[in-house]
MARFI-521197 format. One record per residue: residue number from 1; z, x, y of N, C-alpha, C, O, CB in turn. Coordinates in steps of 0.1 Angstrom, whole numbers. Atoms other than C-alpha are relative to their C-alpha. Glycine has a CB too. Layout:
{r NUM,{Z,X,Y},{Z,X,Y},{Z,X,Y},{Z,X,Y},{Z,X,Y}}
...
This chain:
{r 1,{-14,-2,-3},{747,822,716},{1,1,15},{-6,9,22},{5,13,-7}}
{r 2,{-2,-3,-14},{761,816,752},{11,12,4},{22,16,0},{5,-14,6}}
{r 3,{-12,-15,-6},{778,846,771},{12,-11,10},{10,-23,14},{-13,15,16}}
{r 4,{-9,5,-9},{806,835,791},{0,9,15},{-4,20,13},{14,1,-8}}
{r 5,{-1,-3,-7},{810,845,826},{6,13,5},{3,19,15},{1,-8,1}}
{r 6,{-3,-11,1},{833,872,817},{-7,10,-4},{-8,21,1},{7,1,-4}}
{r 7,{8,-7,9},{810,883,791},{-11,9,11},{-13,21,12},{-7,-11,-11}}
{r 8,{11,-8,-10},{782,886,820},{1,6,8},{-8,7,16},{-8,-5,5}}
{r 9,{-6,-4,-9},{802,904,839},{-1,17,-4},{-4,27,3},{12,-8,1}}
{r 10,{0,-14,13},{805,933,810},{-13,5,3},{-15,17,6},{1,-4,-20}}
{r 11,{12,-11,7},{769,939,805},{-8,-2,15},{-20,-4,13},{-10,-7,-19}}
{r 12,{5,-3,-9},{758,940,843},{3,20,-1},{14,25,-3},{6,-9,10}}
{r 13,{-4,-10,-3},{752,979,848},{5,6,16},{2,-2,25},{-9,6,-5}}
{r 14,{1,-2,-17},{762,996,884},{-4,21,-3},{3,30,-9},{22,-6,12}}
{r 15,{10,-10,3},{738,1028,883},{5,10,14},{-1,5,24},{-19,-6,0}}
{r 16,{3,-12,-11},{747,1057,912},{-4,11,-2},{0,20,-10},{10,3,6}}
{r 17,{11,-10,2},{723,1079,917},{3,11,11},{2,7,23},{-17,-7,1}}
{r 18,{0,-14,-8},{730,1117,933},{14,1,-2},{20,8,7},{-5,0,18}}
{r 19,{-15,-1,5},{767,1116,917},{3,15,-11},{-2,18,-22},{3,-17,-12}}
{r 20,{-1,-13,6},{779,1153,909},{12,-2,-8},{18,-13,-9},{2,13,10}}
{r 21,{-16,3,13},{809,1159,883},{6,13,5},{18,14,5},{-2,1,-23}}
{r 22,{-6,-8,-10},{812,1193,906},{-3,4,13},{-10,14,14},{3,8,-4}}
{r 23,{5,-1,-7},{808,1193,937},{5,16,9},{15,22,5},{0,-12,5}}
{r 24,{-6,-14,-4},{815,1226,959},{15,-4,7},{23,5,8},{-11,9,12}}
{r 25,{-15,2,-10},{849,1209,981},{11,-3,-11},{22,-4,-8},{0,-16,14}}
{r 26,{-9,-1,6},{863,1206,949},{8,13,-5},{19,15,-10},{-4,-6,-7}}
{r 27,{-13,-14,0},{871,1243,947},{3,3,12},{2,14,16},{-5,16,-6}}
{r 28,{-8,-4,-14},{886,1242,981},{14,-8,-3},{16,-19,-9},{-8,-6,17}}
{r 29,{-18,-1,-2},{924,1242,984},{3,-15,6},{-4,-20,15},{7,16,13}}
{r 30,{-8,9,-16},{946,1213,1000},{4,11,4},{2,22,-1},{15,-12,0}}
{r 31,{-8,-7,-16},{964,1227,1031},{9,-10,5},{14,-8,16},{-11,4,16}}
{r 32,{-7,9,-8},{983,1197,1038},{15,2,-7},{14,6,-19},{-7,-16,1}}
{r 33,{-15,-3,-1},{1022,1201,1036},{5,-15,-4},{7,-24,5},{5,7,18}}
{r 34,{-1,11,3},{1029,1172,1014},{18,-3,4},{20,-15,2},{-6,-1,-13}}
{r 35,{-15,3,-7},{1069,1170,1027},{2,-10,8},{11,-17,9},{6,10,7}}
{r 36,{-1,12,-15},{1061,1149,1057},{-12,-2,2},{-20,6,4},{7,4,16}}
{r 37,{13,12,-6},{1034,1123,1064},{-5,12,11},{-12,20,6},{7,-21,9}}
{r 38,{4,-5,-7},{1028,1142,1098},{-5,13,-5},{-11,19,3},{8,0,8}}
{r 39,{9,-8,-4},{1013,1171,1082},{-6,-7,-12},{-3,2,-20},{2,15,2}}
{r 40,{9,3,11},{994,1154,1053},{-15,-4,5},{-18,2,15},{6,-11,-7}}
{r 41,{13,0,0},{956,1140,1054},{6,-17,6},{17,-22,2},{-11,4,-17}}
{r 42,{10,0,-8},{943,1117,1077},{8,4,18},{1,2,28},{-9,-17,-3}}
{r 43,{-7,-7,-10},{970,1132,1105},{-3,11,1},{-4,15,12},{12,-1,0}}
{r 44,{-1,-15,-1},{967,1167,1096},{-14,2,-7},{-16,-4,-18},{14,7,-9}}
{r 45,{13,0,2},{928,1179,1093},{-3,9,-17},{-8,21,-19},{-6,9,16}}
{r 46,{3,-7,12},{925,1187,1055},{-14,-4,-8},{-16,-14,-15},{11,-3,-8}}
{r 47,{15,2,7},{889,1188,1042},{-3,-4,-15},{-12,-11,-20},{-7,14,0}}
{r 48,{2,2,15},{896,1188,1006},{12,-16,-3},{13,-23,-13},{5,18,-12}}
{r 49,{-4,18,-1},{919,1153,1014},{-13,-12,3},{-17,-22,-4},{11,-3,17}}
{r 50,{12,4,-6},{891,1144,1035},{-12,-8,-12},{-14,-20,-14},{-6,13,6}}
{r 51,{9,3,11},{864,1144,1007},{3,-5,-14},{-5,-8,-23},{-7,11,-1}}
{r 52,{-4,13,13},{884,1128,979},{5,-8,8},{-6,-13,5},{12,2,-15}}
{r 53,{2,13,-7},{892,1101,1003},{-10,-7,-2},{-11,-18,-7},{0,1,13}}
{r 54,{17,6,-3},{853,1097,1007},{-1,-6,-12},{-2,-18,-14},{-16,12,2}}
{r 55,{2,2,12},{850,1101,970},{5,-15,-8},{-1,-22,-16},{6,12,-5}}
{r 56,{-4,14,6},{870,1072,961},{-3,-12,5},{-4,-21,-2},{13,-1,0}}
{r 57,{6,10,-1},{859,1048,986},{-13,-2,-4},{-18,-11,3},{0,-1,9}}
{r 58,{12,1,-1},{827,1050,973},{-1,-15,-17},{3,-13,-28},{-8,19,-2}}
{r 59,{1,13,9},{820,1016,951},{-4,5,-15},{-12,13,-20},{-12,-11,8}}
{r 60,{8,-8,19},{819,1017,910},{-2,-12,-10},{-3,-12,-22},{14,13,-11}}
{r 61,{6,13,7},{811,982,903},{-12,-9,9},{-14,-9,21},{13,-9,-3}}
{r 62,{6,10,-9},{788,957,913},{3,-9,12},{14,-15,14},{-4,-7,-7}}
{r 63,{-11,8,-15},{792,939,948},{-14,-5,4},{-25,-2,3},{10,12,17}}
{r 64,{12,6,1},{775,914,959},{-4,-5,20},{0,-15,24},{5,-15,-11}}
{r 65,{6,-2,-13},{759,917,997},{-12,-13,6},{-21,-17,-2},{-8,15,-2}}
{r 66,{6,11,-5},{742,888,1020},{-14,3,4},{-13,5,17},{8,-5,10}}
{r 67,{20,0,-9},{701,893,1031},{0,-12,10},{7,-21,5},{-19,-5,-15}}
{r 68,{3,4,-9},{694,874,1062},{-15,5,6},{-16,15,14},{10,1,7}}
{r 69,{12,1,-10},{656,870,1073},{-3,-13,8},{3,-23,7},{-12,4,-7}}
{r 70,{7,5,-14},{637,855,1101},{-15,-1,-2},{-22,9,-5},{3,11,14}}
{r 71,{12,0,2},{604,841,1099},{-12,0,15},{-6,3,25},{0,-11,-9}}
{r 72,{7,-2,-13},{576,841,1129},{3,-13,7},{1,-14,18},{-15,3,-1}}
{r 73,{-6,10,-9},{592,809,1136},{10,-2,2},{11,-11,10},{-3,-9,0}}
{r 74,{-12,-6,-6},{622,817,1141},{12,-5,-13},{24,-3,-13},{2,-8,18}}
{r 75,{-11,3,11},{638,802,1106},{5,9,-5},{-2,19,-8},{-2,-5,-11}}
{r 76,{-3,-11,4},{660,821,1095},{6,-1,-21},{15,-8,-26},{12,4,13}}
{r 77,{-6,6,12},{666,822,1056},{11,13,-8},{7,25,-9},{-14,-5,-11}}
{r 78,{-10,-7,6},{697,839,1037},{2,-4,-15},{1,-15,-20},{12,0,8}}
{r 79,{-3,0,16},{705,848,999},{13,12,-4},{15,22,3},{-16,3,-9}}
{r 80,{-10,-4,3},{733,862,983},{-5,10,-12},{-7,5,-23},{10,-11,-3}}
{r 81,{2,-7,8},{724,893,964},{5,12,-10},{7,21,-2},{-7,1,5}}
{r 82,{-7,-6,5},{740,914,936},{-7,15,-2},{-17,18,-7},{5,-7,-10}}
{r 83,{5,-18,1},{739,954,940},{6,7,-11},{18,8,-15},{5,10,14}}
{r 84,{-3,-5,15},{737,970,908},{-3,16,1},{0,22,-9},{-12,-7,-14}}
{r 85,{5,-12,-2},{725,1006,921},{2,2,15},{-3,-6,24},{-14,1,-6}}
{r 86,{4,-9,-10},{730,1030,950},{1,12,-1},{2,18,-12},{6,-2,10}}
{r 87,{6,-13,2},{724,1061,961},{12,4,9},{18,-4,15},{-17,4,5}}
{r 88,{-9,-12,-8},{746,1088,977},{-4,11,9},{-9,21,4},{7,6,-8}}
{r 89,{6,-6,-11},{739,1105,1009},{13,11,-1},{25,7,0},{-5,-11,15}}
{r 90,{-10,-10,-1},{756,1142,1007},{-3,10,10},{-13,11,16},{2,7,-13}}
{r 91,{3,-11,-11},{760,1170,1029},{-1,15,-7},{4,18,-18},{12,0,12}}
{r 92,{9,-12,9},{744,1205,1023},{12,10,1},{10,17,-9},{-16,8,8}}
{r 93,{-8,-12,-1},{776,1231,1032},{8,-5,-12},{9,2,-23},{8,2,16}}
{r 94,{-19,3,10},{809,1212,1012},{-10,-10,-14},{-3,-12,-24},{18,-16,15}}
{r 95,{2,10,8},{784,1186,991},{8,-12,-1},{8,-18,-12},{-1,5,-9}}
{r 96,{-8,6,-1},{807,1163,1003},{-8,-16,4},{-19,-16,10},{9,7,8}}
{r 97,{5,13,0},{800,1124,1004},{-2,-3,14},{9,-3,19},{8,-11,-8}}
{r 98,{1,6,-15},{788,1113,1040},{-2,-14,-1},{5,-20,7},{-12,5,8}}
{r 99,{-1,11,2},{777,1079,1027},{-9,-4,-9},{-15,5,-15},{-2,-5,10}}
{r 100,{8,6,12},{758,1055,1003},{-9,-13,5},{-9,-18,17},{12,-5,-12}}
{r 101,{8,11,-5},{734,1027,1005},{-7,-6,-11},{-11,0,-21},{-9,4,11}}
{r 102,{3,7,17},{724,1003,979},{-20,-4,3},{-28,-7,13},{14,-21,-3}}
{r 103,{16,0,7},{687,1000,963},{5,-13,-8},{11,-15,-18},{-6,15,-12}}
{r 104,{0,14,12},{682,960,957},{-13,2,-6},{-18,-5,-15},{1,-20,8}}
């Protein structure tokens, strides 16, 4: 039986590894004064805007990223590779997302 393109699309997994379900900035308060843009999040310095901002940019499917090497003679060869797993780089006070980086 052939899969269809959608099909293989389904049964790719995308694995993130160091992903909490609570992290500590989720029991911190907003503070931002949702009435007016000027005092809301990324104008007005709110930490717990801040870190679900992060939270959501953080990728929840597969994506597919370019490699570019260089050989001792100077060829250079590139491939198109699909990231099925990364990791999450957190910080020790708020546990809050600083950044991610994928494991091909």
């Amino acid at each position: 039986m052939k899969l269809t393109m959608n099909e293989k699309k389904k049964n790719i997994k995308f694995t993130i590894l160091n992903l909490m379900d609570k992290p500590r900035w989720k029991k911190m308060k907003c503070v931002c004064n949702h009435n007016s843009v000027e005092t809301e999040f990324p104008i007005f310095n709110c930490l717990h805007c801040k870190f679900q901002s992060q939270e959501m940019k953080l990728p929840r499917s597969p994506f597919k990223i370019s490699l570019t090497s260089s050989d001792r003679n100077g060829k250079t060869k590139s491939e198109i590779v699909t990231c099925n797993k990364i990791k999450i780089n957190r910080g020790d006070k708020y546990q809050e997302i600083i950044g991610w980086f994928n494991l091909v």
